[in-house]
N, C-alpha and C positions, 0 to 999 in steps of 0.2 A: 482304400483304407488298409492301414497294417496292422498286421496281429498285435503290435505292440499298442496303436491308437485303440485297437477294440478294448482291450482287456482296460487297460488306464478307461476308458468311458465303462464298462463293466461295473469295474472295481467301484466309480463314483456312484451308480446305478445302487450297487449291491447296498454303499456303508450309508445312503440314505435312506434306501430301504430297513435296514437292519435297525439300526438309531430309528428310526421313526417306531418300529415294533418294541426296540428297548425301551422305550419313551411313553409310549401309548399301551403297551399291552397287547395290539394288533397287529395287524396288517390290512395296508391298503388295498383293497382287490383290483382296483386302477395300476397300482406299480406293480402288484404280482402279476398281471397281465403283460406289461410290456415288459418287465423284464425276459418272463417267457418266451416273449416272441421276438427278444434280443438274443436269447439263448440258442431257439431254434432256427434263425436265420442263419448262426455262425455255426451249428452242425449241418443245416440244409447246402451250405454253402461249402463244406470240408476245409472251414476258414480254422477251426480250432479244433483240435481232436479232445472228444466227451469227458476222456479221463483226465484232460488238462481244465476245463471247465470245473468240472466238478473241484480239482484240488486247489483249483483258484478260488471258489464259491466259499470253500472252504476253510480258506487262509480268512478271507475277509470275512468271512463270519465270527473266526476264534479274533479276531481283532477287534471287534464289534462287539462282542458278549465275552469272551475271555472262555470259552469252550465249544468243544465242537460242535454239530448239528444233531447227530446223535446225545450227546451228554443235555444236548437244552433241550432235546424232544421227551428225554425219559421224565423229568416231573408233570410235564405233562399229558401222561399218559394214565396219570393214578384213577384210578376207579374209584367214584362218592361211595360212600357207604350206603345202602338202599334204604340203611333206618332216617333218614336224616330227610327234614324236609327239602323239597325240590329249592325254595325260593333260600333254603342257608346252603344251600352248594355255592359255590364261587363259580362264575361263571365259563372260566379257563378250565374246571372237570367237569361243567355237564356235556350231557351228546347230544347232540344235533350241529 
């Protein structure tokens, strides 16, 4: 397999994953699993160096949502208001 076929199967992995989360709200813990172990086979392998991974992850991600990983992680990060009952939080800001 060549770096170029990896990344092109990658890339397909990634914008189905991404679209399915833009779509649902989630994620699959089934494709975040193999992607994972798509990801680490090709640094276990020194088939694609980490900082190129990441900046490819990353292209198709701003392609897929129109912002970076960072930029879509901060709304999601806000903290409920503690006055507020549990079951009217939205379920994208409670913890667990």
């Amino acid at each position: 397999m060549t770096k170029e076929i990896y990344l092109n199967f990658l890339g397909q992995l990634l914008r189905e994953h991404y679209n399915s989360i833009k779509e649902t709200g989630s994620a699959s813990s089934d494709s975040q699993q193999f992607i994972n172990g798509y990801l680490t086979a090709a640094r276990r392998l020194n088939a694609v160096y980490q900082k190129e991974l990441n900046d490819y992850t990353e292209r198709i991600h701003f392609e897929v949502f129109n912002m970076t990983i960072e930029e879509r992680k901060k709304p999601l990060e806000i903290q409920p208001d503690l006055s507020e009952d549990e079951l009217d939080i939205p379920t994208y800001k409670r913890k667990g």
